[in-house]
C-alpha positions in Angstrom: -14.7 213.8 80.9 -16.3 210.5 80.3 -14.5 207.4 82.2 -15.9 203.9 82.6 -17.4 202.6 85.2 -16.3 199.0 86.9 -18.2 196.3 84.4 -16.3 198.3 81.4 -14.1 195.7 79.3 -11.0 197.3 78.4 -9.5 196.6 75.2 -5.8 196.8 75.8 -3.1 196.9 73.7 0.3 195.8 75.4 3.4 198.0 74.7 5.1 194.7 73.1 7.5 195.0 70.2 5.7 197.3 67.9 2.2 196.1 68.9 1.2 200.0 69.2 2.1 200.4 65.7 1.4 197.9 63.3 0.3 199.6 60.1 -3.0 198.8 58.6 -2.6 195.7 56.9 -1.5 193.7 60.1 -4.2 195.5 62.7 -6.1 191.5 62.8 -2.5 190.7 64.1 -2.5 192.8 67.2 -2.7 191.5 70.7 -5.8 192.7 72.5 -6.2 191.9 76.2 -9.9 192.3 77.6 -9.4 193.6 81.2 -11.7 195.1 84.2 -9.7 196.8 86.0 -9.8 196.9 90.1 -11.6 199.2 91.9 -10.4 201.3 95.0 -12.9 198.5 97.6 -11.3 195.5 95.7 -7.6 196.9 96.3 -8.5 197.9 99.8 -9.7 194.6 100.6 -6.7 193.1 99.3 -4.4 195.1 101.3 -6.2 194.5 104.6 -6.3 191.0 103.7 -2.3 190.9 103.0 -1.4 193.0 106.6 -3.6 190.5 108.2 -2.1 187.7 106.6 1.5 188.9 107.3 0.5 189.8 111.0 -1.1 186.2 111.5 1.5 183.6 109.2 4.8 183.3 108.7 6.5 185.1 106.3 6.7 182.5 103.5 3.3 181.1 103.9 1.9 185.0 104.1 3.4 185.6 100.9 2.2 182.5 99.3 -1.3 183.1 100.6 -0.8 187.2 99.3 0.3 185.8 95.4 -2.4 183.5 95.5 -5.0 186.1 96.7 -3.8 188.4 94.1 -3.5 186.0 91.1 -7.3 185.0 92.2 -8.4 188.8 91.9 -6.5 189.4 88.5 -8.2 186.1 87.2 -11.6 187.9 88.0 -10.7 190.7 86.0 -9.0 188.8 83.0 -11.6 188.2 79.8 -9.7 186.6 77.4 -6.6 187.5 74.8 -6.9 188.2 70.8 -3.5 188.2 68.8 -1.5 186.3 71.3 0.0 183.0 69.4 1.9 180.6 71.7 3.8 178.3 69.5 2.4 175.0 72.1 -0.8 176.7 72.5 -1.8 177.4 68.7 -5.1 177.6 68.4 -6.7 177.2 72.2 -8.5 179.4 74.1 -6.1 181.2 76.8 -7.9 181.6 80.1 -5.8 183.9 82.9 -3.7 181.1 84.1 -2.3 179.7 80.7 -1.6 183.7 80.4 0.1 183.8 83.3 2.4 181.0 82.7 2.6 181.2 78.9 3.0 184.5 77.6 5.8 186.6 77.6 6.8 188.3 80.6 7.2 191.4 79.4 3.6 191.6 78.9 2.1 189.4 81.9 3.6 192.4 84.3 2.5 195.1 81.8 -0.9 193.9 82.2 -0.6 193.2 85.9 0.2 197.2 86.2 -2.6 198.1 84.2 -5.0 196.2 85.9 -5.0 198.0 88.6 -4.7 201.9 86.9 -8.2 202.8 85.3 -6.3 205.6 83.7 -3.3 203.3 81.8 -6.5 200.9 80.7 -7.7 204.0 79.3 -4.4 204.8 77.6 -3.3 201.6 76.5 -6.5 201.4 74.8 -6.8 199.5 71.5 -8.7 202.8 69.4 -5.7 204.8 70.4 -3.9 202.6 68.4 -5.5 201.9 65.4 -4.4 203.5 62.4 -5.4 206.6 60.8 -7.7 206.5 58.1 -6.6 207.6 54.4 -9.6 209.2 53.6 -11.3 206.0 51.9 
């Protein structure tokens, strides 16, 4: 079984609406996020880095400094959006933060998930959902 290794740019397709199955004529109009996704050292430090912080602050400022390590690490994995049209945002480039405060919800925490699962990148993606040829 082949499986990519850490510097592998997922295309993934978010499980938005019917983004999974647009039929052939509206495939440019799919949203495409380009994700690495976190490997087993990068979560480990994370976690040792959030017990540490909850042992050593208190508990708001150790969960501020825990969101902010975390949206840091999903930033390094983020490489950009394709499909995604924000009404106030038309036309920009959308780096992780304008993401993360923009887009809808629903698929901010999809994509938060998946980041960290090498096997839902892998499902979610975008050749599984392309569709099927008619013969031409």
């Amino acid at each position: 079984m082949k499986v990519y290794g850490r510097k592998h740019i997922f295309r993934y397709v978010p499980n938005f609406l019917d983004n999974r199955r647009l039929p052939k004529e509206r495939i440019a109009d799919q949203i495409v996020i380009r994700l690495r996704g976190v490997s087993v050292p990068e979560e480990d430090a994370y976690q040792r880095e959030a017990l540490n912080n909850v042992r050593t602050f208190a508990p708001d400022k150790a969960q501020e400094m825990n969101e902010a390590r975390l949206h840091k690490l999903f930033n390094e994995k983020f490489d950009g959006v394709e499909g995604l049209e924000i009404d106030d945002l038309a036309g920009k480039e959308m780096d992780f933060d304008t993401f993360y405060a923009e887009a809808p919800t629903d698929i901010v925490n999809e994509v938060l998930r998946a980041i960290r699962s090498t096997e839902a990148l892998m499902a979610g993606e975008q050749k599984n959902f392309l569709p099927e040829s008619d013969g031409v």
